[in-house]
PQR file with spaces between the fields and no chain letter, atoms N, CA, C, O and H, PARSE charges and radii, in Angstrom:
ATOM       1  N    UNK     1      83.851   91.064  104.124 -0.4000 1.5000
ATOM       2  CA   UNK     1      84.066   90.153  103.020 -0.0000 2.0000
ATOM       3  C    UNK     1      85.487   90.183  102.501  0.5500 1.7000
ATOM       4  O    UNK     1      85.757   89.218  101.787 -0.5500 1.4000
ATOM       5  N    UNK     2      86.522   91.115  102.700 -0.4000 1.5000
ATOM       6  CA   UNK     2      87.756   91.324  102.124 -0.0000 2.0000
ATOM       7  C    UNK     2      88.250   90.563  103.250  0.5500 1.7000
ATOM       8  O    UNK     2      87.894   90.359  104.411 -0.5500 1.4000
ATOM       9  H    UNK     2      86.303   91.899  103.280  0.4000 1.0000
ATOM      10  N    UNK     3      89.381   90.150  102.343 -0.4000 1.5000
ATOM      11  CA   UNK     3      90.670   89.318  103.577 -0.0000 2.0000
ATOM      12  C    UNK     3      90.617   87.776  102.424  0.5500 1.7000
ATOM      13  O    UNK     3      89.655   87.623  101.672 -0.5500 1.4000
ATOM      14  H    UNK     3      89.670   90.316  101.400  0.4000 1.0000
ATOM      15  N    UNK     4      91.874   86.682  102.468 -0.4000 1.5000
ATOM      16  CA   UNK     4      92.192   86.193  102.244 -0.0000 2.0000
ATOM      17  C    UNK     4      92.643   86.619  100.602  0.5500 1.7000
ATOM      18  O    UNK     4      92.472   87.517   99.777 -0.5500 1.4000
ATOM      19  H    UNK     4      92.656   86.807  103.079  0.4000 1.0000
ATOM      20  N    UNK     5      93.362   85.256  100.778 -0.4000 1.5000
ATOM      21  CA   UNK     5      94.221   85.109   99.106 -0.0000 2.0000
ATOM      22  C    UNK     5      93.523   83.616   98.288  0.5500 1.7000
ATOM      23  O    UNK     5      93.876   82.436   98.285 -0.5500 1.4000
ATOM      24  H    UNK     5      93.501   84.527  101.448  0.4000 1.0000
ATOM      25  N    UNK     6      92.483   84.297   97.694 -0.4000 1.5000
ATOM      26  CA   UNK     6      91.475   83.139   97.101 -0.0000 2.0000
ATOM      27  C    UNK     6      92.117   83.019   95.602  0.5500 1.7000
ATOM      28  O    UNK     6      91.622   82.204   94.823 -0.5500 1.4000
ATOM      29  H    UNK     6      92.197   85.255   97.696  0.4000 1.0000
ATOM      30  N    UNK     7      93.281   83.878   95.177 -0.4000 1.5000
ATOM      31  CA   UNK     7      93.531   83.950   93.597 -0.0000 2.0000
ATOM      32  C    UNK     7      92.857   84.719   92.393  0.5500 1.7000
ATOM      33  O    UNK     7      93.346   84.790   91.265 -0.5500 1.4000
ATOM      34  H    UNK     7      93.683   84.540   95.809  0.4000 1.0000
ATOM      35  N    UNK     8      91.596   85.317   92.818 -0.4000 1.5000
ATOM      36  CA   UNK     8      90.333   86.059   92.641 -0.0000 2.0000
ATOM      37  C    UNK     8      90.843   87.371   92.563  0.5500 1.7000
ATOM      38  O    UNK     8      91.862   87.735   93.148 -0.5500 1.4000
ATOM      39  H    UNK     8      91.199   85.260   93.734  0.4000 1.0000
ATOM      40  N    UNK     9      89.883   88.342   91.581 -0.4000 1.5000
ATOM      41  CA   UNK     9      90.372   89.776   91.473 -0.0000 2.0000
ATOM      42  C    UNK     9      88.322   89.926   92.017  0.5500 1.7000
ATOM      43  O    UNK     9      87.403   89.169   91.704 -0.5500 1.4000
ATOM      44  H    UNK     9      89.055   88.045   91.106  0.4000 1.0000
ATOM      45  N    UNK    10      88.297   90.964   92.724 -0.4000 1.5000
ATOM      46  CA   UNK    10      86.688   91.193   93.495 -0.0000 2.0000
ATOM      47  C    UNK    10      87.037   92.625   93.313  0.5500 1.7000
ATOM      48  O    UNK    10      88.071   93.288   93.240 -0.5500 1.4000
ATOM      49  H    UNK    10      89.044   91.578   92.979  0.4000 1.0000
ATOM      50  N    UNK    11      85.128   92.939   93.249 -0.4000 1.5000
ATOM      51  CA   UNK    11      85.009   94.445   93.241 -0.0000 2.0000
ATOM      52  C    UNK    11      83.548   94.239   94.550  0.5500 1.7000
ATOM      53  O    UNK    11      82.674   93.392   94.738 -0.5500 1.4000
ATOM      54  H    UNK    11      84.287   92.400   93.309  0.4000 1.0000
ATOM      55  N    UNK    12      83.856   95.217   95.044 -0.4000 1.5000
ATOM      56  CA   UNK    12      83.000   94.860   96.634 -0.0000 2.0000
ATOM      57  C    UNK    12      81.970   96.453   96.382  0.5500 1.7000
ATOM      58  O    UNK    12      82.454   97.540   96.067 -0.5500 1.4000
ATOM      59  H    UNK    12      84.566   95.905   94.892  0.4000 1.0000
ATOM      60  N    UNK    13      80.574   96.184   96.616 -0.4000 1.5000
ATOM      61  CA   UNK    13      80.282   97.795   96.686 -0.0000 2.0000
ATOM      62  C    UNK    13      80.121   97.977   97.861  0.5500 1.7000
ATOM      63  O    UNK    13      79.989   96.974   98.561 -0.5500 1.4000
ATOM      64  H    UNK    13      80.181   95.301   96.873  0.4000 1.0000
ATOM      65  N    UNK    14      80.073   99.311   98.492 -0.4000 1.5000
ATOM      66  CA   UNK    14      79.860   99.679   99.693 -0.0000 2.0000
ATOM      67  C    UNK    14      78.347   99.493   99.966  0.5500 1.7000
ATOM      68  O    UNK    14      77.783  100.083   99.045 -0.5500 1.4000
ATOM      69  H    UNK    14      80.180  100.126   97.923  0.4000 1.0000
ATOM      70  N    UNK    15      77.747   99.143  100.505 -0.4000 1.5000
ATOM      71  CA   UNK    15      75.827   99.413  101.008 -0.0000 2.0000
ATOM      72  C    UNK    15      75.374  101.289  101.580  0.5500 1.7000
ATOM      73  O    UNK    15      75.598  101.818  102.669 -0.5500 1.4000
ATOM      74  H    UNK    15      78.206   98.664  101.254  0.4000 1.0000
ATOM      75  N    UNK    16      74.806  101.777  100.540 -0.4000 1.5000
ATOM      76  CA   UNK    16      74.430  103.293  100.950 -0.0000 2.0000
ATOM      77  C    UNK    16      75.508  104.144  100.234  0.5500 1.7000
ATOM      78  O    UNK    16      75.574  105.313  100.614 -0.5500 1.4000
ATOM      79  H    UNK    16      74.624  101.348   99.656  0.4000 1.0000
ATOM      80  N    UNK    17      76.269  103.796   99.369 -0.4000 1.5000
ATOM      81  CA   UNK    17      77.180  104.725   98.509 -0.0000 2.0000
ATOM      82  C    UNK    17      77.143  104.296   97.271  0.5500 1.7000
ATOM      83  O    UNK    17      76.351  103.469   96.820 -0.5500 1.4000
ATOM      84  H    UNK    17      76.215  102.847   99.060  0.4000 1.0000
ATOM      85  N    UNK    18      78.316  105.055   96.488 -0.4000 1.5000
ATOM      86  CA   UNK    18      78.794  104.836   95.325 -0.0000 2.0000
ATOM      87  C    UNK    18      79.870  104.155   95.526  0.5500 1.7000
ATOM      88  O    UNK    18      80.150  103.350   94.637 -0.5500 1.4000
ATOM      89  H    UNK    18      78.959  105.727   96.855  0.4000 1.0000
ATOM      90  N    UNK    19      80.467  104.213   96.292 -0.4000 1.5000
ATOM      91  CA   UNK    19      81.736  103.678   96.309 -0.0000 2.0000
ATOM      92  C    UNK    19      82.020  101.834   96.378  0.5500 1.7000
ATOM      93  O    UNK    19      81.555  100.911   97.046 -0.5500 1.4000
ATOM      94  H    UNK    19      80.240  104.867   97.014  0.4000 1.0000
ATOM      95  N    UNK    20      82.834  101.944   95.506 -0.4000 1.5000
ATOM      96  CA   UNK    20      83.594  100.458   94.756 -0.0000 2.0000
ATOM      97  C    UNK    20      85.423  100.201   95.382  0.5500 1.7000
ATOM      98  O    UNK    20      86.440  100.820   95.072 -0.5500 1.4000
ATOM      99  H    UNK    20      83.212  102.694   94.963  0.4000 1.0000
ATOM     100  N    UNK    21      85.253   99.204   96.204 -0.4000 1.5000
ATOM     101  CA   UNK    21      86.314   98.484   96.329 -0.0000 2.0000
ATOM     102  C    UNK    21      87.009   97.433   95.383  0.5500 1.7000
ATOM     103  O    UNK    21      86.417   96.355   95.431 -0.5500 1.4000
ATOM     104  H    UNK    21      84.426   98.700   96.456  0.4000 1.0000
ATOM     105  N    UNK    22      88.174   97.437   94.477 -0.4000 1.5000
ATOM     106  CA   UNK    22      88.409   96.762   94.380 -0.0000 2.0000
ATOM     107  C    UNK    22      89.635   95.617   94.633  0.5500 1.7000
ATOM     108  O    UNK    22      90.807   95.988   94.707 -0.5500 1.4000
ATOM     109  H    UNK    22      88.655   98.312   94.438  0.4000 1.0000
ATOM     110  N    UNK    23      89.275   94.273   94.752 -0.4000 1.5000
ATOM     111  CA   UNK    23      90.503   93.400   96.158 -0.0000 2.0000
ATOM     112  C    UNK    23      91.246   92.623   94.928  0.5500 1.7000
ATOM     113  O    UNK    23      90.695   91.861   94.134 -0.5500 1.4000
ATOM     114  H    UNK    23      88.323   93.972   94.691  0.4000 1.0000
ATOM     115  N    UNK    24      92.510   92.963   94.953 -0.4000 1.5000
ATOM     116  CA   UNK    24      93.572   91.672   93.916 -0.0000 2.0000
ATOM     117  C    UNK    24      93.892   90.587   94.762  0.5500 1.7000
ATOM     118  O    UNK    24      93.870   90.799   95.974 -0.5500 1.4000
ATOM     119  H    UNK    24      92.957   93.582   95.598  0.4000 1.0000
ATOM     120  N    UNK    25      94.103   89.781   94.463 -0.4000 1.5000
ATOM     121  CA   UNK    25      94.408   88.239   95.054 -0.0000 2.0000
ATOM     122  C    UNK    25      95.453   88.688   95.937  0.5500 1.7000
ATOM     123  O    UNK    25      95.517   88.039   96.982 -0.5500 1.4000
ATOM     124  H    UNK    25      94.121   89.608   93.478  0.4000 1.0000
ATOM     125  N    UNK    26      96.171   89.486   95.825 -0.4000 1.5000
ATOM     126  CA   UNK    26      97.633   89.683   96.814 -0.0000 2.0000
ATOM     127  C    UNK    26      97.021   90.291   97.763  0.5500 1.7000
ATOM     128  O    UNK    26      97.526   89.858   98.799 -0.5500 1.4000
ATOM     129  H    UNK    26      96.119   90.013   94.976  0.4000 1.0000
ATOM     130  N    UNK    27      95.973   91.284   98.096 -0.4000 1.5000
ATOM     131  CA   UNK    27      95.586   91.666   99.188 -0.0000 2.0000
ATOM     132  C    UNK    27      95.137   93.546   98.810  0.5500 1.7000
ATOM     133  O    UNK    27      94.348   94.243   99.449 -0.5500 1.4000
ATOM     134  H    UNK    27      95.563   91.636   97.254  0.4000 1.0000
ATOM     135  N    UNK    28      95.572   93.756   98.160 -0.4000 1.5000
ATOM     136  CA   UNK    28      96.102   95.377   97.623 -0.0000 2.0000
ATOM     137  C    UNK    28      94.884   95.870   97.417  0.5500 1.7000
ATOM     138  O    UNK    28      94.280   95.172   96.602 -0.5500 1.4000
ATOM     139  H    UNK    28      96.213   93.189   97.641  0.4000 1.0000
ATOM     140  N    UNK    29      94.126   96.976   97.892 -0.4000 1.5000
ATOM     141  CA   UNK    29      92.981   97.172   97.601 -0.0000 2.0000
ATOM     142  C    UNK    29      92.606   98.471   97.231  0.5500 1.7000
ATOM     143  O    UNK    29      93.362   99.222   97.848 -0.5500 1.4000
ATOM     144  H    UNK    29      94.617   97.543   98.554  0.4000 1.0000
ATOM     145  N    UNK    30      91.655   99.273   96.390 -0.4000 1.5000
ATOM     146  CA   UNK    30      91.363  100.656   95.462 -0.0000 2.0000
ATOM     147  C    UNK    30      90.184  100.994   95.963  0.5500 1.7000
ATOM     148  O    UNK    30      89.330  100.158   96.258 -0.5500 1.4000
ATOM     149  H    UNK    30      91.041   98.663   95.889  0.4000 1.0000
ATOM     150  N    UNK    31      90.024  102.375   96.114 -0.4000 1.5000
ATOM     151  CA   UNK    31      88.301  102.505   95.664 -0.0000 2.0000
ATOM     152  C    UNK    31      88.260  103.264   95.106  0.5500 1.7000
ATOM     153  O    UNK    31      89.284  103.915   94.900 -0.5500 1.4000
ATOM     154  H    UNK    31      90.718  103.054   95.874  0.4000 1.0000
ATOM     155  N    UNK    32      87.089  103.604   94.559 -0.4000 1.5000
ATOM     156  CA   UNK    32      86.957  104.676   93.493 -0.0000 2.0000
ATOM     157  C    UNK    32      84.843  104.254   93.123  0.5500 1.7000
ATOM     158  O    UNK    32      84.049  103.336   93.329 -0.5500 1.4000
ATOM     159  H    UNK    32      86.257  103.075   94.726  0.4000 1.0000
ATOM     160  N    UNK    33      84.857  105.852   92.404 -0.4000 1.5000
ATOM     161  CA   UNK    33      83.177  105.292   92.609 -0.0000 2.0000
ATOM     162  C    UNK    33      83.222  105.008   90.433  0.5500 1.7000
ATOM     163  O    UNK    33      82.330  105.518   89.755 -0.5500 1.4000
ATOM     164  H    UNK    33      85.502  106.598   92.237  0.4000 1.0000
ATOM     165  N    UNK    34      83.849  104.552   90.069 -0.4000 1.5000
ATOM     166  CA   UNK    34      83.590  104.543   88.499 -0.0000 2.0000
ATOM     167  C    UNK    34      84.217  102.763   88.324  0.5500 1.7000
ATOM     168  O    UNK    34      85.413  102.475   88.278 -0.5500 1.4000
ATOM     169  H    UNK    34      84.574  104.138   90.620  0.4000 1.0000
ATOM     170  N    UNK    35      83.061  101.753   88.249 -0.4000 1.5000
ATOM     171  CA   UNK    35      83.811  100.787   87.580 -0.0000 2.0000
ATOM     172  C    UNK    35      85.092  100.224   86.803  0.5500 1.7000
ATOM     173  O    UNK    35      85.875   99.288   86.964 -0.5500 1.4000
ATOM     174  H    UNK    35      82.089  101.987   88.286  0.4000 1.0000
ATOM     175  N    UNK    36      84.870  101.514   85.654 -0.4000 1.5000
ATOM     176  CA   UNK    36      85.922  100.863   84.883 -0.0000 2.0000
ATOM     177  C    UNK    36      87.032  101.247   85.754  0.5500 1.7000
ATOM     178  O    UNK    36      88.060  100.610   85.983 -0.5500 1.4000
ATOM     179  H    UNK    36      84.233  102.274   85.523  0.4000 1.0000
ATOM     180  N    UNK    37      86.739  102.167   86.119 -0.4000 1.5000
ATOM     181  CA   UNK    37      88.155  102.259   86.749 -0.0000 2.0000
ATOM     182  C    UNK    37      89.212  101.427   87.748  0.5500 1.7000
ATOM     183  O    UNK    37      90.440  101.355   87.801 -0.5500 1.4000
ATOM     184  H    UNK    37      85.903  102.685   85.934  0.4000 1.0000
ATOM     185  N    UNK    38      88.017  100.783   88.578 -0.4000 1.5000
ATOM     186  CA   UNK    38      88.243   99.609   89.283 -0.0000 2.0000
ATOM     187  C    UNK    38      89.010   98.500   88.227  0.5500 1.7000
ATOM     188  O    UNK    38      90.194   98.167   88.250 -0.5500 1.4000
ATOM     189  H    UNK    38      87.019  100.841   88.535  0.4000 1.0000
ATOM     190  N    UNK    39      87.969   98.059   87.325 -0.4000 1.5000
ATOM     191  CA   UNK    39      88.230   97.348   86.736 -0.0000 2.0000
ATOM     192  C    UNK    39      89.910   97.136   85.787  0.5500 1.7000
ATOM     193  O    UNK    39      90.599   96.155   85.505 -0.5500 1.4000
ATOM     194  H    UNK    39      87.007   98.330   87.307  0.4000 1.0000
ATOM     195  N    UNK    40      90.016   98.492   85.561 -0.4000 1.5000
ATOM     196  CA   UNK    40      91.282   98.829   84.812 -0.0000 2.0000
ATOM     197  C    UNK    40      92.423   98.586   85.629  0.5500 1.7000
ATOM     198  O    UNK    40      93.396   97.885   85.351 -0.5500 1.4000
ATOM     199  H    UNK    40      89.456   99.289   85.789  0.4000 1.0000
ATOM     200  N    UNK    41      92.172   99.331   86.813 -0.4000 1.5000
ATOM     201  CA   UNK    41      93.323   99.127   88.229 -0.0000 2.0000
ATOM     202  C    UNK    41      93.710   97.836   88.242  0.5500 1.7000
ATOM     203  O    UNK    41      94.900   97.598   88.032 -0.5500 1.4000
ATOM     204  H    UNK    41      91.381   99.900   87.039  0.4000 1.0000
ATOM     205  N    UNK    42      92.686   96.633   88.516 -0.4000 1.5000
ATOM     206  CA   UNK    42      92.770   94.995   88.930 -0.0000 2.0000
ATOM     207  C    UNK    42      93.729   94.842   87.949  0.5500 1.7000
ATOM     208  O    UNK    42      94.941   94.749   88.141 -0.5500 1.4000
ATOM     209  H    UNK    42      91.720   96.826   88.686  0.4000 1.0000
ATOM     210  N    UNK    43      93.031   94.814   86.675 -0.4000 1.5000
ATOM     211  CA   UNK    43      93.807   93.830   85.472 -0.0000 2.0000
ATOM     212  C    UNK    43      95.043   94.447   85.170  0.5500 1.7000
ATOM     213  O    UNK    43      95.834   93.794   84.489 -0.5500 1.4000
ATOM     214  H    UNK    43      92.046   94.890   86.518  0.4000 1.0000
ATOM     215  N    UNK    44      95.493   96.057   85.707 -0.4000 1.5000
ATOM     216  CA   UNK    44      96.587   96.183   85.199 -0.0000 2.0000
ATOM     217  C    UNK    44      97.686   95.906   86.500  0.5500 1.7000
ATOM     218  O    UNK    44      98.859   96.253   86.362 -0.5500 1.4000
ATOM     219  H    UNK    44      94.851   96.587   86.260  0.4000 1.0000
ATOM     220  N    UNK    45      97.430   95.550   87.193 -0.4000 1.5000
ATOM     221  CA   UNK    45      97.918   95.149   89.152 -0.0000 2.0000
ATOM     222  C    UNK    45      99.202   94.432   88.427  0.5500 1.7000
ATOM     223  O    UNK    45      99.113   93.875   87.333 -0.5500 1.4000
ATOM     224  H    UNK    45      96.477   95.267   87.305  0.4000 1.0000
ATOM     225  N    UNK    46     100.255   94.512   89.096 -0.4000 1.5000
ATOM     226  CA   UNK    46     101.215   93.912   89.071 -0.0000 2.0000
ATOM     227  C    UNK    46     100.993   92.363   89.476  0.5500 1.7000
ATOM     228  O    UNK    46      99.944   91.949   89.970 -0.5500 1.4000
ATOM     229  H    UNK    46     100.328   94.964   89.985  0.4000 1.0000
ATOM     230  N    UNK    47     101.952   91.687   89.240 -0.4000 1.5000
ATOM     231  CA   UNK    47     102.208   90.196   89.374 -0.0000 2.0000
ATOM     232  C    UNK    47     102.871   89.998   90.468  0.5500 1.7000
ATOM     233  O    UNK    47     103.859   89.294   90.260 -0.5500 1.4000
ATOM     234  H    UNK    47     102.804   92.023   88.838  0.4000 1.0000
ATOM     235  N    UNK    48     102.697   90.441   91.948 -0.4000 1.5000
ATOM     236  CA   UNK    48     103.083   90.573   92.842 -0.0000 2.0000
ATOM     237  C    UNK    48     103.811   89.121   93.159  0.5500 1.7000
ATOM     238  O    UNK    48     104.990   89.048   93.508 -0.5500 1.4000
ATOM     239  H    UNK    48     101.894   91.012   92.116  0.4000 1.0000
ATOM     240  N    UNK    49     102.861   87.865   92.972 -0.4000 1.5000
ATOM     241  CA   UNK    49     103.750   86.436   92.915 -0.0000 2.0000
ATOM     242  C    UNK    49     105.121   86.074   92.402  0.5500 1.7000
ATOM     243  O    UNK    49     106.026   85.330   92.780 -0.5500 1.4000
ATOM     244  H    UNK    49     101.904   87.924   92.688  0.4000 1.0000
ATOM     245  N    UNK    50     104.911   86.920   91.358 -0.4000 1.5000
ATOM     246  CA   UNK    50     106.144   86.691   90.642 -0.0000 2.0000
ATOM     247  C    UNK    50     107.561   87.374   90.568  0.5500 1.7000
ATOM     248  O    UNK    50     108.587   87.136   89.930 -0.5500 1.4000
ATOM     249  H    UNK    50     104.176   87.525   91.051  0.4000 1.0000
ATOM     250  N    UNK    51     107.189   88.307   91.476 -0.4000 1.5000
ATOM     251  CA   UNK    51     108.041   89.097   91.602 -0.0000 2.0000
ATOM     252  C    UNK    51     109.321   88.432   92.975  0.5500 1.7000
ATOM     253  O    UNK    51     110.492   88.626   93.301 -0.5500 1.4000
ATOM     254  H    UNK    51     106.356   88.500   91.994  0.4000 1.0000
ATOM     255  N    UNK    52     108.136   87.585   93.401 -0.4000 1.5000
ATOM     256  CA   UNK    52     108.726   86.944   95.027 -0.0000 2.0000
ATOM     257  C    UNK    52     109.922   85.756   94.687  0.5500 1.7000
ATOM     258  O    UNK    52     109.602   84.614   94.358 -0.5500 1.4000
ATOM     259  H    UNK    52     107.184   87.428   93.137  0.4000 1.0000
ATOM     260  N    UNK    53     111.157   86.145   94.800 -0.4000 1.5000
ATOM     261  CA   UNK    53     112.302   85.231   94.813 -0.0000 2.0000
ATOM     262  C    UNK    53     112.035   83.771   94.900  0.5500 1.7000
ATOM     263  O    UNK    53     112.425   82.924   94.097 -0.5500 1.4000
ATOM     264  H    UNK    53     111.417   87.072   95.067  0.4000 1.0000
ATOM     265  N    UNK    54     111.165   83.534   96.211 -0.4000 1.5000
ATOM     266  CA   UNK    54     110.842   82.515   96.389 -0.0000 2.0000
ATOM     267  C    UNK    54     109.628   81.913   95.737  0.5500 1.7000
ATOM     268  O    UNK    54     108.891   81.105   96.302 -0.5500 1.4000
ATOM     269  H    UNK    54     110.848   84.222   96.863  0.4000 1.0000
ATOM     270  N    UNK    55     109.531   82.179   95.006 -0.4000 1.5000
ATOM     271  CA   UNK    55     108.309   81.469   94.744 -0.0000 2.0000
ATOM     272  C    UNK    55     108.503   80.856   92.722  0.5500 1.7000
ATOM     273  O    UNK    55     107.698   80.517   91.855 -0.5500 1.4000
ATOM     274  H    UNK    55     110.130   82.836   94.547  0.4000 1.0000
ATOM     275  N    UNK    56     109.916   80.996   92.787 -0.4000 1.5000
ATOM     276  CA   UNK    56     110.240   80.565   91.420 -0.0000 2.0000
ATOM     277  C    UNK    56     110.722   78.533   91.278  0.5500 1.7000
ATOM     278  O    UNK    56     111.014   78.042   90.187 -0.5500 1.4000
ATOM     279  H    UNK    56     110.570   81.272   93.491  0.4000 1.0000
C-alpha cells in the first residue's frame, strides 16, 4: 500500500503486530508501535516541497 505522492499523511498497521507505519506525502516513512507518536512525527515532518528551489 505505500508508494506514491497522493499529498496524504497515512498511518499503515502491520497485520500480526503492533507495529505502525507512518507515510508523509514526500515519501519519508517511521514506525513505531505508539500512535501518537506516529502521529506527532507526520504533523511535525518538514515541508519538504518547499524547501525545493524549484518548485517556487
Amino acid at each position: 500500500m505505500s508508494g506514491g505522492n497522493s499529498g496524504r499523511l497515512r498511518v499503515e498497521w502491520t497485520p500480526g503486530s503492533d507495529r505502525l507505519t507512518g507515510v508523509c506525502f514526500c515519501g519519508a516513512q517511521r514506525q513505531a508501535d505508539d500512535p501518537v507518536e506516529i502521529w506527532r512525527w507526520l504533523l511535525a515532518h518538514p515541508d519538504h516541497y518547499r524547501q525545493d528551489p524549484q518548485a517556487a
